[in-house]
C-alpha positions in Angstrom: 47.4 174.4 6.9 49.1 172.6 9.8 49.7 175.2 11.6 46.9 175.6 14.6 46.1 179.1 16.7 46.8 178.3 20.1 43.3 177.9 22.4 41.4 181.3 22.0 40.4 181.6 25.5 43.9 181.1 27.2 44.6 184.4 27.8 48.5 184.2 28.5 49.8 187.5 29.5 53.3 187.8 28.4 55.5 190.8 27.2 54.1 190.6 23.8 50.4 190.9 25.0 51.3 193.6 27.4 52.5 195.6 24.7 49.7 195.1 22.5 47.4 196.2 25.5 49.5 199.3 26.5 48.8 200.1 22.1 45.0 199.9 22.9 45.7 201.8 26.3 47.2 204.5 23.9 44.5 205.0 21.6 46.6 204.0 18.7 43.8 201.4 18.1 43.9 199.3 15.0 46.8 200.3 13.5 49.3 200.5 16.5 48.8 196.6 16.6 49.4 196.2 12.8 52.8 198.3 13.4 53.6 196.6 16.3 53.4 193.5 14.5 54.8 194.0 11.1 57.9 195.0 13.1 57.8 192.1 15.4 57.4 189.7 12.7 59.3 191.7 9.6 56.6 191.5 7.3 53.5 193.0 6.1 49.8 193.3 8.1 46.5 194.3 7.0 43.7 194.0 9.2 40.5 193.5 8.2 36.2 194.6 9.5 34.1 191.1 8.8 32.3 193.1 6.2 36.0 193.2 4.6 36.8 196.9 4.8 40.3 198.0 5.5 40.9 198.9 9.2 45.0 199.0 9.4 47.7 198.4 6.4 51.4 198.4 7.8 53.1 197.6 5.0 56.7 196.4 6.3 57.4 195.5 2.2 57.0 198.1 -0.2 56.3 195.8 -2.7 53.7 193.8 -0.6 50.8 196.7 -1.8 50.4 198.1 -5.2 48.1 200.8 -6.3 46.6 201.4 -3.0 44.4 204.6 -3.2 41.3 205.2 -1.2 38.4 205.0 -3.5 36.0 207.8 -4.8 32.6 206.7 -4.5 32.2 205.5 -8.8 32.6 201.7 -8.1 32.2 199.4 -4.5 34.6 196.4 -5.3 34.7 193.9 -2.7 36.7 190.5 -4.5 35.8 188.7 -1.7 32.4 188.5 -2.4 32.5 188.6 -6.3 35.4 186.5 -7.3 34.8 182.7 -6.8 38.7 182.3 -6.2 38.8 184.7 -3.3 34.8 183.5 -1.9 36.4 179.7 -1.7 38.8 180.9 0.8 36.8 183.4 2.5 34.0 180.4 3.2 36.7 177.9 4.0 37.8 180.6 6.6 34.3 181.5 7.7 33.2 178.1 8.8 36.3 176.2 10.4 37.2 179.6 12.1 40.8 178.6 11.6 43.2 180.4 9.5 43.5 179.8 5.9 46.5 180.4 3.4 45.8 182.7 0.7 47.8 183.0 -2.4 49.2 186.2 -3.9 46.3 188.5 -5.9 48.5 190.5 -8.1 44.7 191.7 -9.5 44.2 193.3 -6.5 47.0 194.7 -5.6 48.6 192.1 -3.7 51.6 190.4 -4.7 53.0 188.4 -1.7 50.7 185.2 -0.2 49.1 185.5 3.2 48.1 183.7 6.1 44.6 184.9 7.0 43.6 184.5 11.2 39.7 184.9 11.9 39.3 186.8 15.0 36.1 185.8 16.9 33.7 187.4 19.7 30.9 184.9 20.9 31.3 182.7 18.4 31.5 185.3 15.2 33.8 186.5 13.1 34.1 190.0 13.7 37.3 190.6 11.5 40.5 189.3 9.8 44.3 189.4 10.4 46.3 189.1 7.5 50.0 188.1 7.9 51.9 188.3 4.7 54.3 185.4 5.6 54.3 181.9 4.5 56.0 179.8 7.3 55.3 181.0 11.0 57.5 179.8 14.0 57.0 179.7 17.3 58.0 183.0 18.3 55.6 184.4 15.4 52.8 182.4 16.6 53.0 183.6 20.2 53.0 187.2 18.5 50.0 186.9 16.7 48.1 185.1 19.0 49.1 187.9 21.5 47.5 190.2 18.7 44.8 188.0 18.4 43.7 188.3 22.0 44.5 192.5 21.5 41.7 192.6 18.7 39.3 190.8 20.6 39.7 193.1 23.3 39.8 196.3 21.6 36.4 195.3 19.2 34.9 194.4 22.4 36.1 198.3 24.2 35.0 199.8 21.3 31.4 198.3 20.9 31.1 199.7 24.5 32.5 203.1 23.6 30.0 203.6 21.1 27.4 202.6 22.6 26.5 205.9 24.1 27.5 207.5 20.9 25.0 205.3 19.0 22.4 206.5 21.2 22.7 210.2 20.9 23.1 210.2 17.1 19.8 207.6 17.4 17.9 210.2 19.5 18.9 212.8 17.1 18.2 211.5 14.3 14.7 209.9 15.3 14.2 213.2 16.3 14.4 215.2 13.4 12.9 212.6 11.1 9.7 212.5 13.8 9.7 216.7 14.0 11.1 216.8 17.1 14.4 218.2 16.0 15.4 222.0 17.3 17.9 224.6 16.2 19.3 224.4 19.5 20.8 221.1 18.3 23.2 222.0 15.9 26.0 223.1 17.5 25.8 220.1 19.8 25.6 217.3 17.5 28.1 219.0 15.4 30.9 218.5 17.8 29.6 214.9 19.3 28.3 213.1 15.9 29.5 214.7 12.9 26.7 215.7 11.2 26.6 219.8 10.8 23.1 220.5 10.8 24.2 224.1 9.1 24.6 222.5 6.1 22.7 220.7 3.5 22.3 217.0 3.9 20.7 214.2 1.4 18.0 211.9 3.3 18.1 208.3 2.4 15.9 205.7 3.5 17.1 202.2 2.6 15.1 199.2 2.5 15.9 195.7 2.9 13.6 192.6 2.8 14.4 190.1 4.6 17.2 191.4 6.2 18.6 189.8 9.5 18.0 192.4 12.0 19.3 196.3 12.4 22.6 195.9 13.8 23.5 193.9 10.5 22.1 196.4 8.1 24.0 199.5 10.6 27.2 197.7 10.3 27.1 197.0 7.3 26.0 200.4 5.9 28.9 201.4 8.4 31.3 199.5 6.7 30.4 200.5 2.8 30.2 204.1 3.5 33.2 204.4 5.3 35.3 202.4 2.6 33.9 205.2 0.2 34.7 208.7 0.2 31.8 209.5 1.8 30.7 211.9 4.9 27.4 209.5 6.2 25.3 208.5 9.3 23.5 205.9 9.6 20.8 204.6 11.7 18.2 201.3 11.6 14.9 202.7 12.4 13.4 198.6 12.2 14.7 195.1 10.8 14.2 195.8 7.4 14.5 200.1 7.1 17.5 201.9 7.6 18.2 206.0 7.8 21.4 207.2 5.7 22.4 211.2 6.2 24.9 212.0 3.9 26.9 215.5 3.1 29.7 216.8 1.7 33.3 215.6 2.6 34.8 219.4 2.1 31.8 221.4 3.2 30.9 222.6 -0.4 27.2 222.1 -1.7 25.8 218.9 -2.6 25.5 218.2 -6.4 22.8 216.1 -7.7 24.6 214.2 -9.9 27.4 213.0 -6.6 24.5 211.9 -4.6 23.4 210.0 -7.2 26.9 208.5 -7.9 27.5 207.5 -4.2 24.1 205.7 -3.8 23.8 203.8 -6.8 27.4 202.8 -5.3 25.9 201.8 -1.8 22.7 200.0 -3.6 25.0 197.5 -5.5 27.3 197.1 -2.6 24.2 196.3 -0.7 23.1 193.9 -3.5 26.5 192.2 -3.3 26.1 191.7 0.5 22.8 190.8 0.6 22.6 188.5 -2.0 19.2 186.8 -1.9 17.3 190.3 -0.3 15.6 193.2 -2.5 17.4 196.8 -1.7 15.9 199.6 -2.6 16.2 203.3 -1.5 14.2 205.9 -1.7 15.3 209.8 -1.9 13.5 212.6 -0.4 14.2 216.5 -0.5 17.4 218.3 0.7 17.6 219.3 4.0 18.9 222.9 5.1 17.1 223.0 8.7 15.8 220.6 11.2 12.6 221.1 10.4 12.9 219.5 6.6 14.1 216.2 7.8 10.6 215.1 8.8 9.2 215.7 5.0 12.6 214.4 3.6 11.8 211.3 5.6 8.3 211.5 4.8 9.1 211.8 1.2 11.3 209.0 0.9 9.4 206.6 2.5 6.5 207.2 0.4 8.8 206.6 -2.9 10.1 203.3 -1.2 5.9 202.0 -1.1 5.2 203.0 -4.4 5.9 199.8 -6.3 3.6 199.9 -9.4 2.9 197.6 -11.7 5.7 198.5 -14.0 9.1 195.7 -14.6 12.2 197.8 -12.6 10.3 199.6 -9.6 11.1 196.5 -6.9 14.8 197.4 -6.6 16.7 200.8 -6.9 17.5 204.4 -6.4 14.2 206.3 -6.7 13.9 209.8 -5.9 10.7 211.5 -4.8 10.8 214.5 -7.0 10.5 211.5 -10.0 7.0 210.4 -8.5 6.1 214.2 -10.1 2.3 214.3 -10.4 1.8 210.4 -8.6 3.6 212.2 -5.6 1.0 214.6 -4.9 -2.2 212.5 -5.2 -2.0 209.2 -3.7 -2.3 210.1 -0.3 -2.9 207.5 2.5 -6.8 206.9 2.9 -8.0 207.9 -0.7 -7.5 204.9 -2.4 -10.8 204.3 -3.1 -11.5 207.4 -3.8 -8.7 207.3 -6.8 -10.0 203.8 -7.7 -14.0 205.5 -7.8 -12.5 208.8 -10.1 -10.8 206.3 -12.5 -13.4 203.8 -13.0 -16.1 206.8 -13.5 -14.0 208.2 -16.4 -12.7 205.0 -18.2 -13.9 202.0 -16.5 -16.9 201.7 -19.6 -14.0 201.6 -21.6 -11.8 199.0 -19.5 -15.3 197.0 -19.9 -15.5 197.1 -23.2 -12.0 196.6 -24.0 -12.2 193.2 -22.0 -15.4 192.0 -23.6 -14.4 192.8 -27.4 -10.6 192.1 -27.0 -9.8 195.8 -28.1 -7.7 198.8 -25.9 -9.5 202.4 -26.9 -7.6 203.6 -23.8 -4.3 203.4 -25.7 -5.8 204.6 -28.3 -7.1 208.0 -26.3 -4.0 207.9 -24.5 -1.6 207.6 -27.5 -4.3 210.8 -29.0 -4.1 212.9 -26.1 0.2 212.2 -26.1 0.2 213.6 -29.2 -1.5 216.9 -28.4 -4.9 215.5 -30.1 -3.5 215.7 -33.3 -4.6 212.8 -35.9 -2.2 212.6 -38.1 0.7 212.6 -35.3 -1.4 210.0 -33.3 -2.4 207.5 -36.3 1.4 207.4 -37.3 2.4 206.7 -33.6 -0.6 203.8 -33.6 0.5 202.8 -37.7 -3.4 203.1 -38.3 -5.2 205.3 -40.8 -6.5 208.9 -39.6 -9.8 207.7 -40.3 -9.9 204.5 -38.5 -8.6 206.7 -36.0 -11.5 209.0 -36.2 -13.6 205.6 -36.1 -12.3 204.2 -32.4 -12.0 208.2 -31.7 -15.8 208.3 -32.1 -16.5 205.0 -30.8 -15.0 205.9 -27.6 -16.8 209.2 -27.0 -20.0 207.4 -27.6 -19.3 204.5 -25.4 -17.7 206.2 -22.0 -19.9 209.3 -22.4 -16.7 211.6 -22.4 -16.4 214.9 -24.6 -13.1 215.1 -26.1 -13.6 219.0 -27.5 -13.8 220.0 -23.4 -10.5 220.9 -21.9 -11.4 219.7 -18.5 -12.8 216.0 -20.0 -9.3 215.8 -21.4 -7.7 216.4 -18.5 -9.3 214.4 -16.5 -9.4 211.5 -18.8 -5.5 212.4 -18.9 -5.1 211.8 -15.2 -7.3 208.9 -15.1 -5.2 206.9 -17.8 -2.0 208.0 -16.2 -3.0 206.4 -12.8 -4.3 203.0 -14.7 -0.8 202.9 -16.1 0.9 203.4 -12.3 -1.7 201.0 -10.6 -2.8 198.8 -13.3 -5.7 196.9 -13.8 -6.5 196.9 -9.5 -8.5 200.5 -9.5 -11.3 199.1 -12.2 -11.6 196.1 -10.8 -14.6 195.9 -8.1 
């Protein structure tokens, strides 16, 4: 595109940028400066977050926007980061810092083409100013660059306002997770942060390897929650672990199956932003006082570290209360012990198995599945019952183990159970 933005740093104060300022003076924020300049420049404005979520819309066309509707949490579409068409332009725009023309997106809801200014703090993009107008002139230039200079300013006043903000809802927050939370609190943070402690809340606790540090994953978390129909707070507790709080929009109860909705929305909108990282988030128990925060953040860290050997447990949603039985038992410090209990009940087996190519601790597990019935078990295995009866015996003989005792079969139960979560690590020495 020919035309160039005026240099960013000459701060030319003019009518145009005093009337921008005396918008941010106002508090009419983002979208008094895309009013201001739809009607200065007859045409349409949408500004834009850097993570791409919708700030201000002034649409001076009616036509400009179609089908715009705030969506509901059952699908995180972002084109600019899934269609190659719109990522050419978003790159091209993200590494000359200059502005780039876009065509019309009549996909998206877009039918005019745009002219797309980058607006930068410290050398970073930290949003996008769309001007739905072709050919600029002089007087149009001046206008936006006066706009230009307005968002700069106001992402800068606004990074400063929140600051203390941040802080409080930090302290809070670290506080209840660390049991340091008190009833006391409620009515405060209620009117500063948001949150209403009162009520029920889901705790989240979202993990993210190798990601770049815990402003990015709090702005970003910011920016995909807010562009959802969602009531959330977020805090990074270190570079790679995140805290989400979420509750109800309307002040009704939390359903499970919304919860579970709106974060399998946030984990692929995390996967779409961070592309080449492994996202996964663990869920722990409702709260309904301060004091349950510290379990619910105990609970949903502990379903973040259990990996397993299993295909599927590196990346997803994974609630605690789906750990069942493996929730209770691996404690930290007892790992040995576990590895000690199941090598003493079916480690002989394990051995044996290795040495004669042959699994009898299927074959006991499949047995004991089946409510030690022989018939149900050597249809499930497609073996006779009495070469059933055979490994049956054989097994017995060489672990030791007394299948008639209720308590063996229990144990030897458990024991298989936790071979299949850990694998093959708790019989070897």
């Amino acid at each position: 595109m020919g035309t160039k933005l005026l240099n960013p740093n000459d701060f030319e104060v003019d009518a145009f940028y005093d009337q921008f300022m005396e918008i941010i003076v106002n508090g009419r924020g983002y979208q008094g400066i895309a009013d201001l300049l739809a009607k200065k420049c007859q045409t349409s404005i949408l500004i834009e977050d850097e993570f791409f979520r919708v700030l201000a819309r002034s649409n001076n066309n009616e036509t400009t926007f179609t089908h715009i509707k705030k969506r509901e949490g059952k699908k995180y579409l972002k084109p600019q980061r899934v269609d190659p068409r719109i990522i050419n332009y978003v790159h091209l725009a993200q590494s000359s810092g200059q502005p780039i023309e876009l065509p019309e997106l009549p996909d998206y809801g877009v039918t005019y083409p745009r002219q797309i200014f980058p607006f930068v703090i410290k050398n970073k993009i930290k949003g996008y100013l769309h001007v739905f107008i072709k050919e600029l002139d002089w007087n149009q230039m001046r206008l936006i660059k006066a706009a230009l200079h307005s968002l700069v300013f106001l992402v800068t006043l606004r990074h400063a306002q929140v600051e203390l903000k941040d802080e409080m809802r930090r302290t809070l927050i670290l506080g209840l997770i660390n049991d340091k939370g008190k009833d006391d609190i409620i009515q405060w943070e209620k009117g500063i942060l948001g949150l209403d402690l009162s009520r029920e809340m889901v705790l989240a606790v979202i993990q993210i390897k190798n990601a770049t540090g815990q402003q990015q994953i709090e702005d970003v978390l910011f920016s995909i929650t807010s562009d959802l129909d969602l009531n959330a707070n977020v805090i990074a507790v270190n570079d790679e672990q995140a805290v989400l709080l979420v509750q109800s929009t309307d002040g009704r109860k939390l359903e499970s199956s919304v919860v579970t909705e709106y974060l399998q929305v946030i984990f692929e909108a995390l996967k779409i932003t961070f592309t080449q990282c492994k996202v996964k988030i663990g869920v722990g128990r409702q709260c309904f006082y301060p004091r349950d925060y510290r379990v619910a953040f105990a609970e949903a860290c502990k379903v973040i570290s259990f990996t397993g050997p299993q295909p599927g447990t590196e990346e997803g949603v994974f609630y605690y209360h789906s750990l069942r039985l493996m929730g209770i038992l691996p404690q930290p410090g007892n790992d040995q012990t576990l590895s000690e209990f199941v090598r003493r009940i079916i480690g002989k087996l394990y051995e044996y198995g290795v040495e004669h190519n042959t699994n009898l601790i299927e074959t006991l597990a499949c047995y004991l599945e089946q409510d030690c019935c022989i018939q149900s078990a050597a249809r499930e295995l497609f073996i006779h019952p009495s070469t059933l009866r055979y490994r049956l015996e054989k097994a017995e003989k060489i672990s030791g183990l007394d299948l008639k005792d209720k308590d063996t079969k229990l144990e030897l139960l458990l024991a298989i159970k936790l071979y299949r979560y850990y694998g093959e690590t708790l019989l070897k020495r």
